[in-house]
Structures are given as structure tokens and as C-alpha cells.
C-alpha positions as CSV (number, residue, x, y, z in Angstrom):
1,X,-61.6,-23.8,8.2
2,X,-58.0,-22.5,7.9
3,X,-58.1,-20.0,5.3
4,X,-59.1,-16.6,7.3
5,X,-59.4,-13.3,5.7
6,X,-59.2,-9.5,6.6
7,X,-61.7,-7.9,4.9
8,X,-62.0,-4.0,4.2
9,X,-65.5,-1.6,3.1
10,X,-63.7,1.6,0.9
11,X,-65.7,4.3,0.6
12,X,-65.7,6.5,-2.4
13,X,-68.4,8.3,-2.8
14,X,-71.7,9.8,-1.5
15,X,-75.4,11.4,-2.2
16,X,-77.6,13.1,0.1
17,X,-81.2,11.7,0.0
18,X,-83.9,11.6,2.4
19,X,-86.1,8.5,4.6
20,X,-88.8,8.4,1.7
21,X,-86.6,7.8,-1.2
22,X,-85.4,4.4,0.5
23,X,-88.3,2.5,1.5
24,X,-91.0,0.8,-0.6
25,X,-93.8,2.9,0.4
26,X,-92.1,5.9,1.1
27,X,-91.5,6.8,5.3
28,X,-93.8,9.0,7.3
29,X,-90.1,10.7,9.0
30,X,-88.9,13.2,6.2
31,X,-85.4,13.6,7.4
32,X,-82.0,13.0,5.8
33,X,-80.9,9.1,5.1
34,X,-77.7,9.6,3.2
35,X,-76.2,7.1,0.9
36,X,-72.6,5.9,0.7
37,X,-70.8,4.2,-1.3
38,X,-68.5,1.5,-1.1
39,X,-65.9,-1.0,-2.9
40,X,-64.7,-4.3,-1.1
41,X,-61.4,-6.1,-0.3
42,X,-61.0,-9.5,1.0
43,X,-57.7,-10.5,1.1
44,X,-55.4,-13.0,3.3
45,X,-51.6,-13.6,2.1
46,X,-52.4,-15.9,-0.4
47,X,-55.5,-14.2,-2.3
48,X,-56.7,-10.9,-2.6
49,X,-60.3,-10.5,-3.9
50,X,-62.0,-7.2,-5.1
51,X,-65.9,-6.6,-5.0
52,X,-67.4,-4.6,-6.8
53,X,-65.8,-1.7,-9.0
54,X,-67.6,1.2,-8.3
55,X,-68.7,4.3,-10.4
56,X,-66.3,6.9,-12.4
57,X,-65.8,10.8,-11.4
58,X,-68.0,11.5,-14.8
59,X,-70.5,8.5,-13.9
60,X,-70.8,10.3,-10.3
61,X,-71.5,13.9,-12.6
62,X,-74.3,12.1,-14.9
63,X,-76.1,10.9,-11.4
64,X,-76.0,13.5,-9.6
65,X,-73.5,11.8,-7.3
66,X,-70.7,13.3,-4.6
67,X,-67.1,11.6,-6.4
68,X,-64.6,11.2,-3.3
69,X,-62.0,9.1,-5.5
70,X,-62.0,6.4,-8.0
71,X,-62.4,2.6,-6.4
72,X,-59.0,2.0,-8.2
73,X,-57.5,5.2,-5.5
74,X,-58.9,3.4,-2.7
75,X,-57.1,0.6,-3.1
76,X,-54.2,1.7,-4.1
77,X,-54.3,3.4,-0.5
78,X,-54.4,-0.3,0.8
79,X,-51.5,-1.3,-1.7
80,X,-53.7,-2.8,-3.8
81,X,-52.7,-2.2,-7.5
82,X,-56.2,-2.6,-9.5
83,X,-54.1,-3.2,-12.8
84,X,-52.7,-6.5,-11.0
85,X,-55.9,-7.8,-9.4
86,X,-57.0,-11.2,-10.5
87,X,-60.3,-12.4,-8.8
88,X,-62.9,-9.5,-8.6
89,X,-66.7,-10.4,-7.5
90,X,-69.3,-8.2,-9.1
91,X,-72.6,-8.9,-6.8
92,X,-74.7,-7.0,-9.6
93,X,-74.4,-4.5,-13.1
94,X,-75.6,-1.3,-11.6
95,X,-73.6,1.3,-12.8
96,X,-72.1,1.5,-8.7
97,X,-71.2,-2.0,-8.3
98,X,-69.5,-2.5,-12.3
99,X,-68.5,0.7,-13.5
100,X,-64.5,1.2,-13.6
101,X,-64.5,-2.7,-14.2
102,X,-61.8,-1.4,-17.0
103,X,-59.5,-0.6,-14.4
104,X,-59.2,-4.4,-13.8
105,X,-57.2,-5.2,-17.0
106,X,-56.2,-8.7,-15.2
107,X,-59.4,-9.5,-13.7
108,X,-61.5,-12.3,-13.7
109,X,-64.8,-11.7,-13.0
110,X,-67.3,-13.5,-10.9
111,X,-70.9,-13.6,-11.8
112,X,-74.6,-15.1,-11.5
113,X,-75.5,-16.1,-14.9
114,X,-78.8,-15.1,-14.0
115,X,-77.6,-11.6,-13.5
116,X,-76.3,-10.8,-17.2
117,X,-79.3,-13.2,-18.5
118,X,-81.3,-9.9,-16.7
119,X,-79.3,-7.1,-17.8
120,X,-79.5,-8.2,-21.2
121,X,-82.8,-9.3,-21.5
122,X,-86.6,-7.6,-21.6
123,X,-86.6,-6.2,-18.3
124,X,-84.3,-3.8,-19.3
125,X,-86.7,-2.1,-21.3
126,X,-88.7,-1.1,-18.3
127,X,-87.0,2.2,-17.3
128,X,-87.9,1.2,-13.4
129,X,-85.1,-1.9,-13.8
130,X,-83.5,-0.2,-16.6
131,X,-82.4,3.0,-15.5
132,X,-79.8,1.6,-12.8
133,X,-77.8,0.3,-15.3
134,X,-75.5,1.7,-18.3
135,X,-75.8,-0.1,-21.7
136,X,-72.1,0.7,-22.5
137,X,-71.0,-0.8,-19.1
138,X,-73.4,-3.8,-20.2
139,X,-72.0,-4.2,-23.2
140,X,-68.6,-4.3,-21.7
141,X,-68.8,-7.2,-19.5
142,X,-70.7,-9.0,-22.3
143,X,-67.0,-8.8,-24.1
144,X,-65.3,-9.7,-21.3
145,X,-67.5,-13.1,-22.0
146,X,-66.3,-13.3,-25.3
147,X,-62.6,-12.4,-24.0
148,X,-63.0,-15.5,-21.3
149,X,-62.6,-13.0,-18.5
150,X,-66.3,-13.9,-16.4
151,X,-66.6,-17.0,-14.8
152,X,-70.6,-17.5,-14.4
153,X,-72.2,-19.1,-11.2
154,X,-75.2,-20.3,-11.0
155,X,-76.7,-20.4,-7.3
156,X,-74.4,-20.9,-5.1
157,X,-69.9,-21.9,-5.3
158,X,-67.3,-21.7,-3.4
159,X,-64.8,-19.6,-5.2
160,X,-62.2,-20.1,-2.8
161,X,-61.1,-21.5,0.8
162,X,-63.5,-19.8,2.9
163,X,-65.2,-17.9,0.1
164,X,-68.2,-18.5,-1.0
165,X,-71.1,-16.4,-3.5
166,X,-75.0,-17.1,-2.9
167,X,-77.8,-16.0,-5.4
168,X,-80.2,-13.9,-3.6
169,X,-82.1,-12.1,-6.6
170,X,-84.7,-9.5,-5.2
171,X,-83.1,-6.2,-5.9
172,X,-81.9,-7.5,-9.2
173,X,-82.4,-11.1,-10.6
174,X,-79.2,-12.0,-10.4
175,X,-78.3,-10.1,-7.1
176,X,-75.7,-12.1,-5.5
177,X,-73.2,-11.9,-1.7
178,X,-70.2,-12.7,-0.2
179,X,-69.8,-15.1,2.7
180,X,-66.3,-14.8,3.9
181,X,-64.8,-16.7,6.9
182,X,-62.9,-14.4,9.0
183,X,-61.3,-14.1,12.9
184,X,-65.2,-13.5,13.7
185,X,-66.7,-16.2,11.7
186,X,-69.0,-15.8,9.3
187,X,-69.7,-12.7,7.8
188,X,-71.5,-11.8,5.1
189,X,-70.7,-9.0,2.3
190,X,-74.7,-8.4,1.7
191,X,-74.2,-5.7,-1.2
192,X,-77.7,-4.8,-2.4
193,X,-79.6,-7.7,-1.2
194,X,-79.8,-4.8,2.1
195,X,-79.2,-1.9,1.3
196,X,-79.4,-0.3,5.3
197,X,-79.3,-1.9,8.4
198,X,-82.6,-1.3,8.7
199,X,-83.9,-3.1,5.3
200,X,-82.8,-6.7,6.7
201,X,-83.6,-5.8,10.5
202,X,-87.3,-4.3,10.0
203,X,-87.7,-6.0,6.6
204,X,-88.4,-2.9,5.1
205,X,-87.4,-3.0,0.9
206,X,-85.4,-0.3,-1.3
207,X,-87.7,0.5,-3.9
208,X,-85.6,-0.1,-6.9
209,X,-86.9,-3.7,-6.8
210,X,-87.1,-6.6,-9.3
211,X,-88.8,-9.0,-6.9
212,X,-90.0,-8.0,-3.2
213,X,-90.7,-11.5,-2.0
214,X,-87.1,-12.4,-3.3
215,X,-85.9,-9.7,-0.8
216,X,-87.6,-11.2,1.8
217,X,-86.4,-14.4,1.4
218,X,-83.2,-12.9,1.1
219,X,-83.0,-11.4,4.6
220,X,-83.7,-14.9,5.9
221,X,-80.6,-16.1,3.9
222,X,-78.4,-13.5,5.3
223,X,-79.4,-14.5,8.7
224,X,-78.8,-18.5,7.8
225,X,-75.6,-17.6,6.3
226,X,-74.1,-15.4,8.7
227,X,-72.4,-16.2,12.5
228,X,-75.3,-13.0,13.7
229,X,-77.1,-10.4,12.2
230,X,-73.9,-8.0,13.6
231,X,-72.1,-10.3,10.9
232,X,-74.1,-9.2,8.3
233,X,-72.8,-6.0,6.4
234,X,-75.2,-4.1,4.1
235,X,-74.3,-2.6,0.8
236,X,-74.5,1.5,1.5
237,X,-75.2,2.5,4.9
238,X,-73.0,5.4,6.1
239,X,-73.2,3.6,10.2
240,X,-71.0,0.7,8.3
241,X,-68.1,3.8,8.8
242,X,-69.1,4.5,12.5
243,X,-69.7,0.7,13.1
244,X,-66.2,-0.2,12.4
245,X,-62.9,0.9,12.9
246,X,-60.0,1.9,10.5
247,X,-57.0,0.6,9.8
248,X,-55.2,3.1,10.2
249,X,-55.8,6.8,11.9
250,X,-55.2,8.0,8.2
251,X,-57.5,6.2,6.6
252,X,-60.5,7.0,8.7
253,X,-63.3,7.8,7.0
254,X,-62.1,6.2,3.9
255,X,-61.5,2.4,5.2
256,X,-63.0,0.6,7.4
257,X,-62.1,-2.9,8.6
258,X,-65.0,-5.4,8.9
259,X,-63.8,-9.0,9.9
260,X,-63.0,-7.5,13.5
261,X,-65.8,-6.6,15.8
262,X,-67.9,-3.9,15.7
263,X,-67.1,-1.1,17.8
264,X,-69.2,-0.8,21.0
């Protein structure tokens, strides 16, 4: 495999929560588990990949969210120009992982078909599924469809040299990662399929949940697709920006590179 790729976690915003709120079942330790929220960029000097697009300043007002800047900021910060970005991966519709998709007028975007099968369908009239995503952003990527600007997948595809996207389902029904060869090998952009380290390691499950034996089965395919479990990168967990370095000393606490190792 020839085609290696940096690959970057942005962080643009934040919410303060607590151990309970994160596990199926609550937690008996009542102490702050804080949330953060990232955007992805794997790039090499032929391709540049986005994942995910994030959540508006107004989106971050509505839910009760801490705003840091829009994903389209962030990468601009890594000269990434969202207007000119052609391949963007959206794992899943919440509103954090598809909102600002209009900032990616160029885009084409990759998707399970299952996923906007679910975010269309009955399930979404259950407010315990429904109330993680937004009917206008919805609607929006259902145009796109009409516009020829999402290119389904259904399982798994290689969308490029060294790029590939695996159904997981669990979370979501269409949840989907990124497996991305790199410097290190294998490692694996989990997204929501783990939220914290400690879903995948303890198997432990977020409670806004579709399936829970999908998530279980999921961990294992993180494992099987990734070189370790240090390889495997979950989708909001603040020690992703103490586990990794920046790329530069002013970008830290913003970026932080994930296809070198983690720090010791």
C-alpha cells in the first residue's frame, strides 16, 4: 500500500455533561465527562478528504452547545478551503456530524444507503432516534440526491487508495467509519460507533442507541479493522486532544494530528 495519509481531529466545539449521561445504565461515579467535538481531515498530496461537517454557531445555541468556530474555520486554519473540497465522508445525519454540509458547495458526499433509508423512515418518529437529527438538514442531503451530489455505499468500499468506509450500524442504522492507511498502519476514524475510549475498551454503550448488540459487534470490527486498539480513534472524547500532538504550537488545542503516534 503506497498511498499514505496524514490525518487531522479539529475541534470545534464542546458541552459539559456528566459520567451518567454517557453510559446505557447510567454510572455509579457522578463526576464530569465532558464532550468534544470534532471534524476530520485526511489528506495526502493527491486527495484531501473531509469527515463529517459539524454543527452551526445557531445549531450549537438551539442544543445547548459551547460554539468554538464553524468546521469550515477549522479548516481553513489547515488551508483547507471548504468551498473547494470534493470528497467529504458523512459517517451519520446527526445534526454534529452533517450540519454545515452547505458549506461544501463542491462536495460529494459519501454515505450508507442504510443510513438515509433510517433518517427518512419510521424510526424517526420515535423522539429517542429522532431528536438527534434535524428534518431541515435531512431534507437537505435528500436534495443533494436529487442534485447527484451523494454517492451511496452499501457495507463496505473502498473509496480510495488506502481509504476505505465500513457499515457498523448500532448508534444509528447506518452508522458508518473510516479506515485510513497511514505512517502507523491502520487506523480507524470510529466516529460514533465509540463514542469514548472507554465505550470500545470496557464495552460500555452511549445511550442514544438504535441497536446495542450492533455496538457490540461493532467494537469487535474496530479491533479487526485497526493495526491496535491505540489505532482506533473514537468520535468525541476530549483525551483524543491530550493523546495526540498538534501540528503546530498554534494550533494546539484546536488540531491534533492522528496518523503519528500517540504521545507517551
Amino acid at each position: 500500500m503506497s498511498a499514505l495519509y496524514e490525518i487531522y481531529a479539529i475541534k470545534y466545539a464542546m458541552r459539559h455533561a456528566r459520567r451518567p449521561v454517557h453510559f446505557v445504565g447510567g454510572d455509579p461515579h457522578d463526576t464530569p465527562m465532558p464532550m468534544d467535538y470534532f471534524v476530520w481531515l485526511v489528506r495526502n498530496a493527491e486527495r484531501t478528504i473531509v469527515v463529517d461537517t459539524g454543527f452551526s454557531a445557531a445549531m450549537a445555541k438551539k442544543r445547548g452547545r459551547t460554539h468554538l468556530r464553524s468546521p469550515a474555520e477549522g479548516l481553513s486554519m489547515m488551508g483547507v478551503d471548504a468551498k473547494a473540497v470534493s470528497e467529504v465522508v458523512i459517517t451519520h445525519m446527526d445534526y454534529d456530524h452533517v450540519g454545515t454540509f452547505d458549506a461544501f458547495p463542491q462536495a460529494r458526499f459519501h454515505l450508507q444507503d442504510r443510513e438515509m433509508a433510517y433518517a427518512t423512515g419510521r424510526n424517526m418518529g420515535y423522539r429517542q432516534f429522532g431528536h438527534s437529527y434535524e428534518p431541515d438538514e435531512v431534507c437537505g442531503m435528500v436534495r443533494l440526491v436529487f442534485d447527484g451530489r451523494v454517492q451511496f455505499v452499501d457495507g463496505a468500499q473502498t473509496i480510495a487508495p488506502g481509504i476505505s468506509l465500513h457499515h457498523i450500524g448500532g448508534h444509528t442504522d447506518g452508522m458508518q467509519c473510516l479506515r485510513v492507511w497511514t505512517e502507523r498502519g491502520w487506523v480507524v476514524l470510529a466516529s460514533d460507533t465509540s463514542h469514548y475510549y472507554e465505550h470500545f475498551e470496557s464495552y460500555r454503550v452511549f445511550p442514544t442507541t438504535f441497536n446495542l448488540g450492533d455496538v457490540m459487534k461493532g467494537y469487535e470490527t474496530l479491533r479487526r479493522l485497526a493495526d491496535s486498539t491505540q489505532h482506533i480513534i473514537p468520535g468525541h472524547d476530549p483525551l483524543v486532544m491530550q493523546r495526540y500532538p498538534a501540528p503546530g504550537r498554534e494550533l494546539e488545542g484546536v488540531v491534533v494530528r492522528l496518523d503519528v503516534a500517540p504521545k507517551a
